[in-house]
mmCIF file as gemmi writes it, N, C-alpha and C atoms, coordinates in Angstrom:
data_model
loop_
_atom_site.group_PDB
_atom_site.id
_atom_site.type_symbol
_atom_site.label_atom_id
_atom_site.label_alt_id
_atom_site.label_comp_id
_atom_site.label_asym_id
_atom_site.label_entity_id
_atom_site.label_seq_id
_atom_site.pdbx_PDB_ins_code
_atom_site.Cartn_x
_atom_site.Cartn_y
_atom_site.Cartn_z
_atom_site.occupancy
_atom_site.B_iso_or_equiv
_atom_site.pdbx_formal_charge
_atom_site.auth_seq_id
_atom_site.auth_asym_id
_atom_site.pdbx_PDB_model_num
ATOM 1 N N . UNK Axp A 1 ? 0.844 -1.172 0 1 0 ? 1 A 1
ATOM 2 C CA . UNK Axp A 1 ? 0 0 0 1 0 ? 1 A 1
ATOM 3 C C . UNK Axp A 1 ? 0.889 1.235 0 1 0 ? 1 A 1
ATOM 4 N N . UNK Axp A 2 ? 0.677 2.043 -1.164 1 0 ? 2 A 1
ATOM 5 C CA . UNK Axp A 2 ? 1.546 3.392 -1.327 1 0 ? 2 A 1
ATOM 6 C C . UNK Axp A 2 ? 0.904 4.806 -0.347 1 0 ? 2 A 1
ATOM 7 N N . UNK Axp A 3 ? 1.351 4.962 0.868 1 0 ? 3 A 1
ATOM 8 C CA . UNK Axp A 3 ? 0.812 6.056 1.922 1 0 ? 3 A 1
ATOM 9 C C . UNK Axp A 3 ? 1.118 6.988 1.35 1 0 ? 3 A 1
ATOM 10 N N . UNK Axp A 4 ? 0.627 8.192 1.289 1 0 ? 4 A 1
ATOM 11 C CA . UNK Axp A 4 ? 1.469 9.657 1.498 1 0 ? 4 A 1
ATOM 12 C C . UNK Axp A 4 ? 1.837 9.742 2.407 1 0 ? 4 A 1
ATOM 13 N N . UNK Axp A 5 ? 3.164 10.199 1.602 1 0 ? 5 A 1
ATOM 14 C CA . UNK Axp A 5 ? 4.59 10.9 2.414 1 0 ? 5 A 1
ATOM 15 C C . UNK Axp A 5 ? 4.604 12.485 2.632 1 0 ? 5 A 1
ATOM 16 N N . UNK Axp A 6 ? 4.487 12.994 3.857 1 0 ? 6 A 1
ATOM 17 C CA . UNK Axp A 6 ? 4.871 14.831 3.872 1 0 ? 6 A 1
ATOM 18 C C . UNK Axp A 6 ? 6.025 15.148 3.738 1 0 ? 6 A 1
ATOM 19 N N . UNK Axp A 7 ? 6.111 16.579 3.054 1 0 ? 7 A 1
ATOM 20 C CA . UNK Axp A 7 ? 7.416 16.789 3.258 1 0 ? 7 A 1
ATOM 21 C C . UNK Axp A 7 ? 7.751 18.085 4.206 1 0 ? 7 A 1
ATOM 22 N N . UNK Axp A 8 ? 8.916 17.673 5.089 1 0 ? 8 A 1
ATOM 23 C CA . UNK Axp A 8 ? 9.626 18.358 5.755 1 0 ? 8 A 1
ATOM 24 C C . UNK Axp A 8 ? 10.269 19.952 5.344 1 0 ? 8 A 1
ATOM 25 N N . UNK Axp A 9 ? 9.588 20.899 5.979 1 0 ? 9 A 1
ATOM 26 C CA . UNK Axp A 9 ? 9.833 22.11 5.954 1 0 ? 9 A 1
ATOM 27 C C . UNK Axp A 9 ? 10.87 22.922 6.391 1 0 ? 9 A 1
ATOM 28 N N . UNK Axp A 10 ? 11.153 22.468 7.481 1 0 ? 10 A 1
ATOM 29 C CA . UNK Axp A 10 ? 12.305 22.786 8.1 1 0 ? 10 A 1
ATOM 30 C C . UNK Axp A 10 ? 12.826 22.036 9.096 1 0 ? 10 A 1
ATOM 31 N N . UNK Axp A 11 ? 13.983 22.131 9.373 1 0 ? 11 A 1
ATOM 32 C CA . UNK Axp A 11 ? 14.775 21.036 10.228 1 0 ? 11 A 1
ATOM 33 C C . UNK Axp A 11 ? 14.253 20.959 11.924 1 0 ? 11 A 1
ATOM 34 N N . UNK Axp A 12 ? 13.095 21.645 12.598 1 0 ? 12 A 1
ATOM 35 C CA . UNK Axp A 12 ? 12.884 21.45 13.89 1 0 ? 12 A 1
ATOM 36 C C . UNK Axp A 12 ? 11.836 20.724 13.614 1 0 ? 12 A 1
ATOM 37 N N . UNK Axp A 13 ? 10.846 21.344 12.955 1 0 ? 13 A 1
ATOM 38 C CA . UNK Axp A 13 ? 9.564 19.639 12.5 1 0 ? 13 A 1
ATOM 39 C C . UNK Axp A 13 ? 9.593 18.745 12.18 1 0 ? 13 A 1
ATOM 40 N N . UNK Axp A 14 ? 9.637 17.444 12.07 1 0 ? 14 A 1
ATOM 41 C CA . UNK Axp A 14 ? 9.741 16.314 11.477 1 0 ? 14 A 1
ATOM 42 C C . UNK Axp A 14 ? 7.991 16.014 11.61 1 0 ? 14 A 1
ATOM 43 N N . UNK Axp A 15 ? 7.277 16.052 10.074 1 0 ? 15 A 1
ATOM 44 C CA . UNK Axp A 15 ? 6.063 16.083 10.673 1 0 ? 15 A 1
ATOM 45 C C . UNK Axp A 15 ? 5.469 14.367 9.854 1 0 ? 15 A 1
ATOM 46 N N . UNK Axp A 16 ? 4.205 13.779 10.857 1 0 ? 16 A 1
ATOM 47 C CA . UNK Axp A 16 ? 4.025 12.376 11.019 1 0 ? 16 A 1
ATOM 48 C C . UNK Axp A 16 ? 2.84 12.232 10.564 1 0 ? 16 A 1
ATOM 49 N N . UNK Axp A 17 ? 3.119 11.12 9.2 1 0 ? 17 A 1
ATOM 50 C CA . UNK Axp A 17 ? 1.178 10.943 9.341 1 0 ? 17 A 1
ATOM 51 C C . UNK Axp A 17 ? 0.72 9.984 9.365 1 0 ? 17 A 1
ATOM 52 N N . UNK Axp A 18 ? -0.309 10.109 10.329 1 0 ? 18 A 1
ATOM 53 C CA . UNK Axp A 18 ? -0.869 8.882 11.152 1 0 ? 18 A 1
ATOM 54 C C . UNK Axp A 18 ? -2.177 8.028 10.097 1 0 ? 18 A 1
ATOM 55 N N . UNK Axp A 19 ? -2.473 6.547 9.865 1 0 ? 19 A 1
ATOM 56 C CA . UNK Axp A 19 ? -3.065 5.88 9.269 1 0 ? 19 A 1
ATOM 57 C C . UNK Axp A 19 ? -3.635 5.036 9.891 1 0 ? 19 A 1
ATOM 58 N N . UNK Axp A 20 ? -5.148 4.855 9.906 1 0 ? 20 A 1
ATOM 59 C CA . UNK Axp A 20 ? -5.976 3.896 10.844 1 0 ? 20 A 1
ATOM 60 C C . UNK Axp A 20 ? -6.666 3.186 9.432 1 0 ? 20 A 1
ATOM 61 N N . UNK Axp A 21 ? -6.591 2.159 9.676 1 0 ? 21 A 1
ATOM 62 C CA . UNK Axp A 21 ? -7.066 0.803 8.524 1 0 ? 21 A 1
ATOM 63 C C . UNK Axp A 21 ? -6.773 1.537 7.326 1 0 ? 21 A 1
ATOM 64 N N . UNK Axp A 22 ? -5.467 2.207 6.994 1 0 ? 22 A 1
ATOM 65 C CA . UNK Axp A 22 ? -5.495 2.694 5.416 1 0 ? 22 A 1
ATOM 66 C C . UNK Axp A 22 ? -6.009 3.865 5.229 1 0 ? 22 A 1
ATOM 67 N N . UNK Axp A 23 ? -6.667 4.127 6.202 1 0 ? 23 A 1
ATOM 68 C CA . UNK Axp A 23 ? -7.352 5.685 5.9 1 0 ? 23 A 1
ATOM 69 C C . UNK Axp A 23 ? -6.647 7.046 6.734 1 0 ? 23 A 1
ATOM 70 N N . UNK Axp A 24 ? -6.437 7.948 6.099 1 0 ? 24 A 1
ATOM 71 C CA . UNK Axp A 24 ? -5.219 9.149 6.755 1 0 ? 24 A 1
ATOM 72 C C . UNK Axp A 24 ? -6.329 9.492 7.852 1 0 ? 24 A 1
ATOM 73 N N . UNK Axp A 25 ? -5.1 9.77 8.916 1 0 ? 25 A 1
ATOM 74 C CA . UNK Axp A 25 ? -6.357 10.087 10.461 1 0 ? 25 A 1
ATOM 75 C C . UNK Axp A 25 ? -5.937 11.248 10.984 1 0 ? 25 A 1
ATOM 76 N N . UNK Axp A 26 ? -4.89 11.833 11.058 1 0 ? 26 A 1
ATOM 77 C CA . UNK Axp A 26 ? -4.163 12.762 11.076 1 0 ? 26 A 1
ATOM 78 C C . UNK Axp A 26 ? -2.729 13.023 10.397 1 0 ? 26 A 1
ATOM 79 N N . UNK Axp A 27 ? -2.434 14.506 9.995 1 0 ? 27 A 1
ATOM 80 C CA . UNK Axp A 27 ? -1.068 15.177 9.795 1 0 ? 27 A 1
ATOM 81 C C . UNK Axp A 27 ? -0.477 15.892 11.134 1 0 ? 27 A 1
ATOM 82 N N . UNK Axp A 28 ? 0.337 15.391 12.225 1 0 ? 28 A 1
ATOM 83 C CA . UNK Axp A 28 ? 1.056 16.205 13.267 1 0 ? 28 A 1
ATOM 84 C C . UNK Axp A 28 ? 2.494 16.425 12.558 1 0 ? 28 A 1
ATOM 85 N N . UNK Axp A 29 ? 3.019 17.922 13.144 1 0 ? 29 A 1
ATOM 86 C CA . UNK Axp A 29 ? 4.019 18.35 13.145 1 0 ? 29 A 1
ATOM 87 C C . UNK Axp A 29 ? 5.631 17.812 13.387 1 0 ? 29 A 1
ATOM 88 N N . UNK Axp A 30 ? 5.105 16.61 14.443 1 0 ? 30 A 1
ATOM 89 C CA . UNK Axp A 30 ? 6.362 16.461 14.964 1 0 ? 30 A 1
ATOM 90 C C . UNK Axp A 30 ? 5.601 15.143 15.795 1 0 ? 30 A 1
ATOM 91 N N . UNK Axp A 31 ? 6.587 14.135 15.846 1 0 ? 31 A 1
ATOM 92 C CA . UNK Axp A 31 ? 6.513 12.818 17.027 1 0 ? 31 A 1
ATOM 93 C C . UNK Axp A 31 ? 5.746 12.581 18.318 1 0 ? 31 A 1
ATOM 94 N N . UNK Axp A 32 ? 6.247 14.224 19.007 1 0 ? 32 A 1
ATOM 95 C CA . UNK Axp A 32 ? 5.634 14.417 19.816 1 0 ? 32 A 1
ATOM 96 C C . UNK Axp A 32 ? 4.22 14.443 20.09 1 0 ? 32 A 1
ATOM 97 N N . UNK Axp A 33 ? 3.711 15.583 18.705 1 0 ? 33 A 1
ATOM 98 C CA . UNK Axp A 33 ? 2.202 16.032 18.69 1 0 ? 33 A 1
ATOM 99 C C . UNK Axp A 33 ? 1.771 14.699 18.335 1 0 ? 33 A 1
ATOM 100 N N . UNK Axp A 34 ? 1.735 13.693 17.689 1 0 ? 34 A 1
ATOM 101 C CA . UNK Axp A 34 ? 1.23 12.667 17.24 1 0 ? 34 A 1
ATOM 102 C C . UNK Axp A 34 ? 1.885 11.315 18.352 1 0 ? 34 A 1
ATOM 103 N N . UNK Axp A 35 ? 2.283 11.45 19.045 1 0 ? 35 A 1
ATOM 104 C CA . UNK Axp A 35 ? 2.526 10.19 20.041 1 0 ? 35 A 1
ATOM 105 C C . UNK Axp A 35 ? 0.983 10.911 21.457 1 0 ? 35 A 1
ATOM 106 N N . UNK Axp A 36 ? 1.047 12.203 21.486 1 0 ? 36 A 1
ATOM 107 C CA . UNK Axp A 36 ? -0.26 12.67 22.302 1 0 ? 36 A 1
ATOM 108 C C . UNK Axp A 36 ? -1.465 12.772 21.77 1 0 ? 36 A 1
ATOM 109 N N . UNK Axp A 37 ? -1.343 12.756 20.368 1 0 ? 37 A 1
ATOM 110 C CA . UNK Axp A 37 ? -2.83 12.747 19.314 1 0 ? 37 A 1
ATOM 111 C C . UNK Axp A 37 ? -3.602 11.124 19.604 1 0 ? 37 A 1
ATOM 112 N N . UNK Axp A 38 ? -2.084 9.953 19.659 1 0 ? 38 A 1
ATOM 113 C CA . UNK Axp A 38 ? -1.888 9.065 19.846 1 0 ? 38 A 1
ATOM 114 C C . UNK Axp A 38 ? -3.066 8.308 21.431 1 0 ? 38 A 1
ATOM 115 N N . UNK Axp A 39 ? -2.294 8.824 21.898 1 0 ? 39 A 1
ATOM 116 C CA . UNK Axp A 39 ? -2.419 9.083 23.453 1 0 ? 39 A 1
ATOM 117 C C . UNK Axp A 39 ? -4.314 8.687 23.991 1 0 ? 39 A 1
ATOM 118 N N . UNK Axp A 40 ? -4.45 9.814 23.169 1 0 ? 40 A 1
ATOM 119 C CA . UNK Axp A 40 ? -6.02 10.578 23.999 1 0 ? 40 A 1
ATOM 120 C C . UNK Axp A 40 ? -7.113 9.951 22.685 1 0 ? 40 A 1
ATOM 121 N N . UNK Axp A 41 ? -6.59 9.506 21.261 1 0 ? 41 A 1
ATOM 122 C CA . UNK Axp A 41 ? -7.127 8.827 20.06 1 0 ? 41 A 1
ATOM 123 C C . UNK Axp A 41 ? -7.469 7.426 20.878 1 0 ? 41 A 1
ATOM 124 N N . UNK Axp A 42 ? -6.727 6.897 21.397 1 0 ? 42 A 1
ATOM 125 C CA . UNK Axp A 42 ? -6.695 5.071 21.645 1 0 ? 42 A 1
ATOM 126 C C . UNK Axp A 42 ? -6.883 4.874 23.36 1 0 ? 42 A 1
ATOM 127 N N . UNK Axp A 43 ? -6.688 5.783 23.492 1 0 ? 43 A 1
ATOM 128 C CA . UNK Axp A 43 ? -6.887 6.105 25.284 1 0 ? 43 A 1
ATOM 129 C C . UNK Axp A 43 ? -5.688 4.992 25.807 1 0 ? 43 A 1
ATOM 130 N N . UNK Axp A 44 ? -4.798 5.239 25.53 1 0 ? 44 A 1
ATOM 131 C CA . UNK Axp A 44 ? -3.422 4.271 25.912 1 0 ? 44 A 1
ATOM 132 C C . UNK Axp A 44 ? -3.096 4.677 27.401 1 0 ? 44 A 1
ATOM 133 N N . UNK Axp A 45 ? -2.435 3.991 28.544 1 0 ? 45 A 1
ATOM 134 C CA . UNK Axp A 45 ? -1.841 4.591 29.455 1 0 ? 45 A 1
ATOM 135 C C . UNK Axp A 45 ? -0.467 5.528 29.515 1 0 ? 45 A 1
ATOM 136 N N . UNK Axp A 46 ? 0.196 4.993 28.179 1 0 ? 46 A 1
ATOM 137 C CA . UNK Axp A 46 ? 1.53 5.486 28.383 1 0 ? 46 A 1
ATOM 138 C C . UNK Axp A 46 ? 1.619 6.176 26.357 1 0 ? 46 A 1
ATOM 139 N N . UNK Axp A 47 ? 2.637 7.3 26.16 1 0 ? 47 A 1
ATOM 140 C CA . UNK Axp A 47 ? 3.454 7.688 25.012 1 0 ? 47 A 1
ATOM 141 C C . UNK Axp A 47 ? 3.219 6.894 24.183 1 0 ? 47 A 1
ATOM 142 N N . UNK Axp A 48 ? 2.634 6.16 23.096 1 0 ? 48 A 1
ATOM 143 C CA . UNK Axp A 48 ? 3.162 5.162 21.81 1 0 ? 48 A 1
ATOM 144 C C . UNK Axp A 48 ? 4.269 5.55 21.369 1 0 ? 48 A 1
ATOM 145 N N . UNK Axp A 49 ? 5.576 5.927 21.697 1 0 ? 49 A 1
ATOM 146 C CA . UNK Axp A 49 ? 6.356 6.849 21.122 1 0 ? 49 A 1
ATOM 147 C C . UNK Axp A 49 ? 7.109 5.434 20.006 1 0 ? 49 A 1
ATOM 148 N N . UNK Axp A 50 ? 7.644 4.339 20.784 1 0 ? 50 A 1
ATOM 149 C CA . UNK Axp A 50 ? 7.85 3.261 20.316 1 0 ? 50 A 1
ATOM 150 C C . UNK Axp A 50 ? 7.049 2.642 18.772 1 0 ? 50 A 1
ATOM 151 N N . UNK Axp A 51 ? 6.068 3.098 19.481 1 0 ? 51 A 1
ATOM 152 C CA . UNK Axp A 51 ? 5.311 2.381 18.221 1 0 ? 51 A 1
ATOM 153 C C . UNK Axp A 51 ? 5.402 3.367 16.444 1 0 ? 51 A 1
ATOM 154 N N . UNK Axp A 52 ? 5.25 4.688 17.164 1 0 ? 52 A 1
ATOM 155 C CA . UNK Axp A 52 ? 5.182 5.226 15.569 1 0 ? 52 A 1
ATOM 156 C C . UNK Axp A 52 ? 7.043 5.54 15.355 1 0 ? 52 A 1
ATOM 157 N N . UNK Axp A 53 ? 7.993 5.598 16.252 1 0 ? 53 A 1
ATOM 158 C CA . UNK Axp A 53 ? 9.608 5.374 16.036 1 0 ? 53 A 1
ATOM 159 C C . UNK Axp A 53 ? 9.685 4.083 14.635 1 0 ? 53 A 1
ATOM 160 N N . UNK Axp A 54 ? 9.163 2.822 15.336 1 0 ? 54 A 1
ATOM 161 C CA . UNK Axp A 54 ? 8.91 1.6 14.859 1 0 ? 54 A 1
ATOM 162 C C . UNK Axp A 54 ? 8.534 1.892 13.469 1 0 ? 54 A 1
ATOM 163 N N . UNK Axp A 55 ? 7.34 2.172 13.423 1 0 ? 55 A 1
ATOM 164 C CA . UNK Axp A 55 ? 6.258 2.959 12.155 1 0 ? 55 A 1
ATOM 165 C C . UNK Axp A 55 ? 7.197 3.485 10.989 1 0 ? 55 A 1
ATOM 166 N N . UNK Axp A 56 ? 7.615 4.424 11.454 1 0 ? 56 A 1
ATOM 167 C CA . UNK Axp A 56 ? 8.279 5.619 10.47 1 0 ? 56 A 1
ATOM 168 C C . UNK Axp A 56 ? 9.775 4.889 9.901 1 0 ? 56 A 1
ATOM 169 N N . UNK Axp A 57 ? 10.74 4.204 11.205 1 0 ? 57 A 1
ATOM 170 C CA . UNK Axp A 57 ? 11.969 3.677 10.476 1 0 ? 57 A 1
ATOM 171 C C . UNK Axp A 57 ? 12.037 2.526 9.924 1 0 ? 57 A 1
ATOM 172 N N . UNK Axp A 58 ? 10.714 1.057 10.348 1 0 ? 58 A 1
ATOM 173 C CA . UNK Axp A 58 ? 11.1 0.016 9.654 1 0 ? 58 A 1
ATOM 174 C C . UNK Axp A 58 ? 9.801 -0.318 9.027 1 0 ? 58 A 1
ATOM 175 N N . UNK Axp A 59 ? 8.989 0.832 8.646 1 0 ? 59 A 1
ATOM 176 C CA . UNK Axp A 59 ? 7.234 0.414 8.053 1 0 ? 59 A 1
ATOM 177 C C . UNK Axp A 59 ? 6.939 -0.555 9.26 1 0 ? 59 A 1
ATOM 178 N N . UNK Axp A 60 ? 6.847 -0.7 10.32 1 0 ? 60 A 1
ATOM 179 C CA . UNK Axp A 60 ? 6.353 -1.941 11.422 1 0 ? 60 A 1
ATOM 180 C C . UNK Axp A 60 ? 4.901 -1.143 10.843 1 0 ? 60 A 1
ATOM 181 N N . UNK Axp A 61 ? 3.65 -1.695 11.295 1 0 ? 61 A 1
ATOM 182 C CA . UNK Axp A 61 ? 2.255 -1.647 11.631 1 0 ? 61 A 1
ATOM 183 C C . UNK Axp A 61 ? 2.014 -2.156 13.427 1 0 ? 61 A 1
ATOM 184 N N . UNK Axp A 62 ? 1.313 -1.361 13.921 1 0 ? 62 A 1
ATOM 185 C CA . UNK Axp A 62 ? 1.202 -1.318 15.06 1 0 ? 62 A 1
ATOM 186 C C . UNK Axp A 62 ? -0.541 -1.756 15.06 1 0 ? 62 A 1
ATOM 187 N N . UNK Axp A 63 ? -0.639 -3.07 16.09 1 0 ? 63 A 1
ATOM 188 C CA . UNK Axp A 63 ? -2.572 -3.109 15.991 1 0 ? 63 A 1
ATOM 189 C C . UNK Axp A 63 ? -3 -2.834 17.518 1 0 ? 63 A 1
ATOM 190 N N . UNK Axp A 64 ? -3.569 -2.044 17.76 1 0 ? 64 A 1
ATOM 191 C CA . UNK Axp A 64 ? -4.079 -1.84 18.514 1 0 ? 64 A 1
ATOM 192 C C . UNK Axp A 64 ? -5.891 -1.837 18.86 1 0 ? 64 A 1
ATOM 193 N N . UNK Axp A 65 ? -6.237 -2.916 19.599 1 0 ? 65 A 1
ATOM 194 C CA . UNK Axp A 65 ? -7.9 -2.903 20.026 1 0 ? 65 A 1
ATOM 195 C C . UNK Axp A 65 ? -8.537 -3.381 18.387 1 0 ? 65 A 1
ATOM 196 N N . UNK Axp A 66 ? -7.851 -4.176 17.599 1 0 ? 66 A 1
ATOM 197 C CA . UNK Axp A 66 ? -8.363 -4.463 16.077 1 0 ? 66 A 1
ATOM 198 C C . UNK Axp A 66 ? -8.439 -3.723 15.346 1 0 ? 66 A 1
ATOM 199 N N . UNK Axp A 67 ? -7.6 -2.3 15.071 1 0 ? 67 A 1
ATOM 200 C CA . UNK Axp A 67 ? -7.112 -1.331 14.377 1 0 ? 67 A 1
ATOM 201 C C . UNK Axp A 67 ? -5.566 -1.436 13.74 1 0 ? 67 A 1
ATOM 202 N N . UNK Axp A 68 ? -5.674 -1.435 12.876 1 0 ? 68 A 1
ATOM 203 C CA . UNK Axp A 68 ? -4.198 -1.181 12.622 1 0 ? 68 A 1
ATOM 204 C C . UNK Axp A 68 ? -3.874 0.278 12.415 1 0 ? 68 A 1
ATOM 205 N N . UNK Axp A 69 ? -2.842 0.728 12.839 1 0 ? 69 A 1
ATOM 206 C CA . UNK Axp A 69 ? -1.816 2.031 12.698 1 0 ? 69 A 1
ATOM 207 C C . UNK Axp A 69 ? -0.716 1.711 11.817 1 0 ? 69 A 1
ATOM 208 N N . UNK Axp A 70 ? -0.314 3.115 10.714 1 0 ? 70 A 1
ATOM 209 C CA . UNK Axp A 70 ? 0.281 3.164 9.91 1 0 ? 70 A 1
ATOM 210 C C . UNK Axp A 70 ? 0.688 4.535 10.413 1 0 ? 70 A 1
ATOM 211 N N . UNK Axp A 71 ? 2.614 4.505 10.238 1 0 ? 71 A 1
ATOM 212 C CA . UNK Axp A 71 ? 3.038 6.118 10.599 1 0 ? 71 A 1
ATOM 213 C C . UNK Axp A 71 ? 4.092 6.277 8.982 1 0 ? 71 A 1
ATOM 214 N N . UNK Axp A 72 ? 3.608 7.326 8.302 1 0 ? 72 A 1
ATOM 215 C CA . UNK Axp A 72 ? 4.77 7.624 7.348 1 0 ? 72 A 1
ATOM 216 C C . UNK Axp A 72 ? 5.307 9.253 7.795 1 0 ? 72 A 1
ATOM 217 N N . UNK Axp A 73 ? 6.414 9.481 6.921 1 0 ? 73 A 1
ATOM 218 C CA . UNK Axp A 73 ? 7.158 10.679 7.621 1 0 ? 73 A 1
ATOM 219 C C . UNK Axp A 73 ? 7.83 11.11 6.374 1 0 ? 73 A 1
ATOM 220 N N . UNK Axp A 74 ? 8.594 12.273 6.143 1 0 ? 74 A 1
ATOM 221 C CA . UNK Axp A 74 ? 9.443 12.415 4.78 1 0 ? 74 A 1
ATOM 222 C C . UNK Axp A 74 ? 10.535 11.459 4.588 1 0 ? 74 A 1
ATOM 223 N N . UNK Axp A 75 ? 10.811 11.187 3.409 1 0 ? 75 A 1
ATOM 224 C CA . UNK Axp A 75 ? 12.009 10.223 2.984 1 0 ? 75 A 1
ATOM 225 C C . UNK Axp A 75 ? 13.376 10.918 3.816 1 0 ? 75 A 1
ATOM 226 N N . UNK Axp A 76 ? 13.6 12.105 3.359 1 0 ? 76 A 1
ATOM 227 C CA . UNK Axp A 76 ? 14.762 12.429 4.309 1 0 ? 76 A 1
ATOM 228 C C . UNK Axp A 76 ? 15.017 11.923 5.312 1 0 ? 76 A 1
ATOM 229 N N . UNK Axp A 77 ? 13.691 12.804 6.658 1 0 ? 77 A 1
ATOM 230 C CA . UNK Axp A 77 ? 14.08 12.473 7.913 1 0 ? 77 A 1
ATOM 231 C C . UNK Axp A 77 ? 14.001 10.76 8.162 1 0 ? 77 A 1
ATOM 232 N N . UNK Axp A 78 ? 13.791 10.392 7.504 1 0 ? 78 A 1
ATOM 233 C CA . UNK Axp A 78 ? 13.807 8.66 7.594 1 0 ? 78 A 1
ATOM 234 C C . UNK Axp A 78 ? 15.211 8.394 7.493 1 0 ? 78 A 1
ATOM 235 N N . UNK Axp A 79 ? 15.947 8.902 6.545 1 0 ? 79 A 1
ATOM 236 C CA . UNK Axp A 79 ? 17.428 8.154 5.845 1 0 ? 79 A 1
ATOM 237 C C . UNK Axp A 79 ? 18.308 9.287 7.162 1 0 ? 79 A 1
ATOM 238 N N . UNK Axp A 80 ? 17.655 10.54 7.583 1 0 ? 80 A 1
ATOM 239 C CA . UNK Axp A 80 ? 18.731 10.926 8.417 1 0 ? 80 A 1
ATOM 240 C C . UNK Axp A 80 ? 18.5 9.766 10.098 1 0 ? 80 A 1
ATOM 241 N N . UNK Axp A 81 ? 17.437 9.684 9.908 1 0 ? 81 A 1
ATOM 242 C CA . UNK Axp A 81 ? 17.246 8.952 11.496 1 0 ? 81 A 1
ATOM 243 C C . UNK Axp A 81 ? 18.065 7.454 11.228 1 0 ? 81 A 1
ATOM 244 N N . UNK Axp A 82 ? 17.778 7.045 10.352 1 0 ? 82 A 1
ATOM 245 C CA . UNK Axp A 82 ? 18.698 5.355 10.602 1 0 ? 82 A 1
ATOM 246 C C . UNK Axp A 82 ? 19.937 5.6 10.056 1 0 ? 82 A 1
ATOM 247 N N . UNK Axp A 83 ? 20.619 7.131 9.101 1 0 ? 83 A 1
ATOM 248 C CA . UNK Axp A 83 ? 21.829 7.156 9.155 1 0 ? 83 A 1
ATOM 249 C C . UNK Axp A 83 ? 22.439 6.961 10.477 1 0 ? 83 A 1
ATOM 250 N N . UNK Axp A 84 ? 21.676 8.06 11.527 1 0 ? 84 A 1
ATOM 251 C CA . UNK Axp A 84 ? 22.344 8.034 13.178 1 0 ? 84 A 1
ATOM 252 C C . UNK Axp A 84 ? 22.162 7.049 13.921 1 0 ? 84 A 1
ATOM 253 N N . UNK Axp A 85 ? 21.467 6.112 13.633 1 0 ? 85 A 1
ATOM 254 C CA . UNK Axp A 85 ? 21.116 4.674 13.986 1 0 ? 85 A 1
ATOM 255 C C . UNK Axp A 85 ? 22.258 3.892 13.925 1 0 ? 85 A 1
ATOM 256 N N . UNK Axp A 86 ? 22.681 3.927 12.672 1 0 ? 86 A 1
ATOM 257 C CA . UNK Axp A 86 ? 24.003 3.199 12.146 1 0 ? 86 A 1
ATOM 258 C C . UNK Axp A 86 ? 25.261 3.934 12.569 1 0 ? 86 A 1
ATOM 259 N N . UNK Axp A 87 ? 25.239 5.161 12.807 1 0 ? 87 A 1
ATOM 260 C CA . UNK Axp A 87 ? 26.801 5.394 13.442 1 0 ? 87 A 1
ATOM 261 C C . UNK Axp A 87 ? 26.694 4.88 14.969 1 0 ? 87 A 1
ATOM 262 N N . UNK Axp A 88 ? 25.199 4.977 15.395 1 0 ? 88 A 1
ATOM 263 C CA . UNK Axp A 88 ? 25.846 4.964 16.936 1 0 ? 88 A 1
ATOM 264 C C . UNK Axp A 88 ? 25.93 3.496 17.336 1 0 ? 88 A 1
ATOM 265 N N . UNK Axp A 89 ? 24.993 2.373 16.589 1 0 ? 89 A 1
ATOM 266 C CA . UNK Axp A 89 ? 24.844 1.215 16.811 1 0 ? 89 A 1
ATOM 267 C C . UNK Axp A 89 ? 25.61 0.297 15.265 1 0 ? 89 A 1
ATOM 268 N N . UNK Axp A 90 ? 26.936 0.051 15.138 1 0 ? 90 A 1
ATOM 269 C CA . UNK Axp A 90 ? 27.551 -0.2 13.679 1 0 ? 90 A 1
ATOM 270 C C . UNK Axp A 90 ? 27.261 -1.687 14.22 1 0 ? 90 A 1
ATOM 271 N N . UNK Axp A 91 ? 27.226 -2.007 15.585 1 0 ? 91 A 1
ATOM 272 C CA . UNK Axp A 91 ? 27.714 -3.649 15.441 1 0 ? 91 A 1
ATOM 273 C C . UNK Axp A 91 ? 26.18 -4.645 14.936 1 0 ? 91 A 1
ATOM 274 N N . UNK Axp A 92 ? 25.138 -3.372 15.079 1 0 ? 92 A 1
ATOM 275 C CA . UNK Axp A 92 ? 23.498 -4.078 14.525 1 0 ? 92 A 1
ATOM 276 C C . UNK Axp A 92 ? 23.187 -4.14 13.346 1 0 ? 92 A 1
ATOM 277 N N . UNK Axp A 93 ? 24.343 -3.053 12.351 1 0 ? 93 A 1
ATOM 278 C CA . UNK Axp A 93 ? 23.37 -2.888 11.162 1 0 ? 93 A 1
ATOM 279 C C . UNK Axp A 93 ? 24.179 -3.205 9.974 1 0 ? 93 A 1
């Protein structure tokens, strides 16, 4: 399934978009706004921060309560986040 991808405006936003069964559910700004969109959407106890991290660097799908979640993000900030992945962790990747 081909998601839309946003693109990144400037280097303090990295902005996230969130996908419930395939269908776009929100555009947040940044990890943050969408791990709390997250939050108070699914009534979770804790951050999903894991889950849309997961989402955005290895396409994971996250199911939650018989929903699936889909997180895409710009191609950039993707190739810059697992570039720094790979310097800091060389012996995993």
């Amino acid at each position: 399934m081909n998601l839309r991808k946003p693109i990144a405006i400037n280097k303090k936003y990295k902005p996230v978009l969130i996908f419930k069964d395939g269908v776009e559910l929100k555009e947040c700004v940044s990890i943050q706004e969408a791990a709390t969109f997250l939050k108070g959407h699914t009534f979770c106890r804790a951050m999903p921060y894991r889950h849309i991290m997961n989402g955005i660097i290895f396409d994971e799908t996250w199911i939650h309560k018989g929903s699936t979640y889909r997180f895409t993000t710009d191609p950039e900030v993707k190739k810059q986040k697992l570039d720094a992945m790979r310097d800091q962790h060389r012996d995993r990747f």
